[in-house]
N, C-alpha and C positions, 0 to 999 in steps of 0.2 A: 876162493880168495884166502889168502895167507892175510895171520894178523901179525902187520909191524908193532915193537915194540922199543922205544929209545928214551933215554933218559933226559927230562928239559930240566931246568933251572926257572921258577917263577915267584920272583918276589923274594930271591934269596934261599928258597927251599928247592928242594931235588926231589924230582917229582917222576917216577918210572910210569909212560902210560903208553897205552897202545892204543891203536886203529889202522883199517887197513891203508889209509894211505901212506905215501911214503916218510920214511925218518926227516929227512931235509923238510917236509912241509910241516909235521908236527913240531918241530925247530922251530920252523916260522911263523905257527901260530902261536908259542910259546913266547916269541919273541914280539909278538905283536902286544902280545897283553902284558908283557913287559915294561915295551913303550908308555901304554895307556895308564898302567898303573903308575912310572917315573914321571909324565905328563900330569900325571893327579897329584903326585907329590910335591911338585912343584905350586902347585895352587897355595896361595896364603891359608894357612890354618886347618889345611886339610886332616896333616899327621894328628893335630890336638882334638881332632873326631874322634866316636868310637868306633872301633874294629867292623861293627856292621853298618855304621854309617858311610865309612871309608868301604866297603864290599858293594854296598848299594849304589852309589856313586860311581862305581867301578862298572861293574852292572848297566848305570844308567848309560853313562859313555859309550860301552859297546855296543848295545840297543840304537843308542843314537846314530854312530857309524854304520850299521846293519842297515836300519831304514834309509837313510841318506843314499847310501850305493844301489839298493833297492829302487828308489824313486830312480836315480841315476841309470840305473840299467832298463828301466821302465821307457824311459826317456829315448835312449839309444837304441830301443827296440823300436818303437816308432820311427825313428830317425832312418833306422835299416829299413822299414818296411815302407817308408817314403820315398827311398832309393831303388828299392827293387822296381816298387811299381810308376818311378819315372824311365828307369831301364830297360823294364818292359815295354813302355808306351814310346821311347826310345829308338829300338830296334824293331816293333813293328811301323813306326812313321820311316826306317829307311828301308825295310822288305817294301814297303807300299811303292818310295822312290823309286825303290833300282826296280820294281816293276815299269814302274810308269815311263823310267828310261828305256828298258829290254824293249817294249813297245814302239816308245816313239825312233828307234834305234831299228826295229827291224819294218818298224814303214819307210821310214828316210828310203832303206835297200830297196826295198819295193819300190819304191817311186822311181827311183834312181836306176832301175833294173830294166823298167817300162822304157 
């Protein structure tokens, strides 16, 4: 794997940094902590914090988000695998039917043949 390298913008600063995935999603992760950081800024009294109080807070939010989706995707996995295993249970109750029809479907003939 080749390692991408693209320039973001974070916080005002120009920040050159690489990893293998693509430039558009390092963009985007740039751009997310962008958001998070202008969403903190917006907080009353945030700015008149100090520099590591404002980094930790920054920090905390992203952790927060992290877990959240985390729980979230937890959530929706169950969710799938409550689906499967009614789609399962599903499609064997109609193999069971369209037996139960083949059946009574080829006695009918039978009777009807006598």
């Amino acid at each position: 794997m080749n390692k991408n390298y693209t320039e973001v913008v974070i916080a005002g600063k120009s920040y050159n940094i690489g990893g293998y995935e693509d430039p558009e999603y390092l963009q985007r992760v740039a751009s997310y902590i962008n958001s998070k950081i202008s969403e903190l800024r917006k907080t009353q009294g945030f700015l008149r914090q100090p520099q590591d109080f404002q980094n930790v807070m920054l920090y905390l939010n992203l952790a927060d988000d992290y877990y959240k989706l985390r729980e979230r995707a937890a959530e929706l996995e169950k969710r799938a695998d409550s689906f499967e295993k009614e789609v399962y249970q599903l499609k064997h109750e109609l193999v069971s039917q369209q037996l139960k029809t083949e059946r009574k479907r080829k006695k009918t003939e039978t009777a009807e043949g006598e």
